[in-house]
N, C-alpha and C positions, 0 to 999 in steps of 0.2 A: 510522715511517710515521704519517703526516696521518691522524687520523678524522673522516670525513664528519657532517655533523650528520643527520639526521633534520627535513627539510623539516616546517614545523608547517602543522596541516589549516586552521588560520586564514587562513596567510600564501597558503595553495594555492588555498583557496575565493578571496581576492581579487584573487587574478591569474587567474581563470576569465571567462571571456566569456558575456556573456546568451545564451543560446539562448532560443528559445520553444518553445512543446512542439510538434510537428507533428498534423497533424486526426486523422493515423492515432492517434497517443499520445495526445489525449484521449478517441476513441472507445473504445481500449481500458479505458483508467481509469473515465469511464462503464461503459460494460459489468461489468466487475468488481466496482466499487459494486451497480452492478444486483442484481448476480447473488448476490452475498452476503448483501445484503440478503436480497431474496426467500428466498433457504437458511435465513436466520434464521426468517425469517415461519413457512415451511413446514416445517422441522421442529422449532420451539412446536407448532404448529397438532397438527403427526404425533403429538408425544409426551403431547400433552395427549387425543389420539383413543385411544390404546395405552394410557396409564396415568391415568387418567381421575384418581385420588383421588392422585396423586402431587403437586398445582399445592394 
C-alpha cells in the first residue's frame, strides 16, 4: 500500500484565495483590543489601589 504525503502548510497557505476580513470581523477584533486593553489599564490601576507598596 501507497502512503499519502502530508500536504506541507506552505504549499496549502499558497493555494488559498484572498479573502478580506468582513466589517463584522474587524469590529470584533477592534472590540477585543479594546477591551483588553482597558482590562490591562484597570486592573494596574485596581492592584496598584489594593496593594499600594507592592509597585
Amino acid at each position: 500500500m501507497e502512503q499519502q504525503q502530508q500536504p506541507k502548510l506552505a504549499d496549502e497557505i499558497k493555494k488559498m484565495e484572498y479573502e478580506p476580513m468582513l466589517p463584522v470581523e474587524l469590529s470584533l477584533v477592534r472590540w477585543s483590543i479594546g477591551i483588553g486593553v482597558g482590562s490591562l489599564f484597570f486592573l494596574y490601576y485596581l492592584s496598584q489601589w489594593l496593594f499600594p507598596g507592592g509597585h
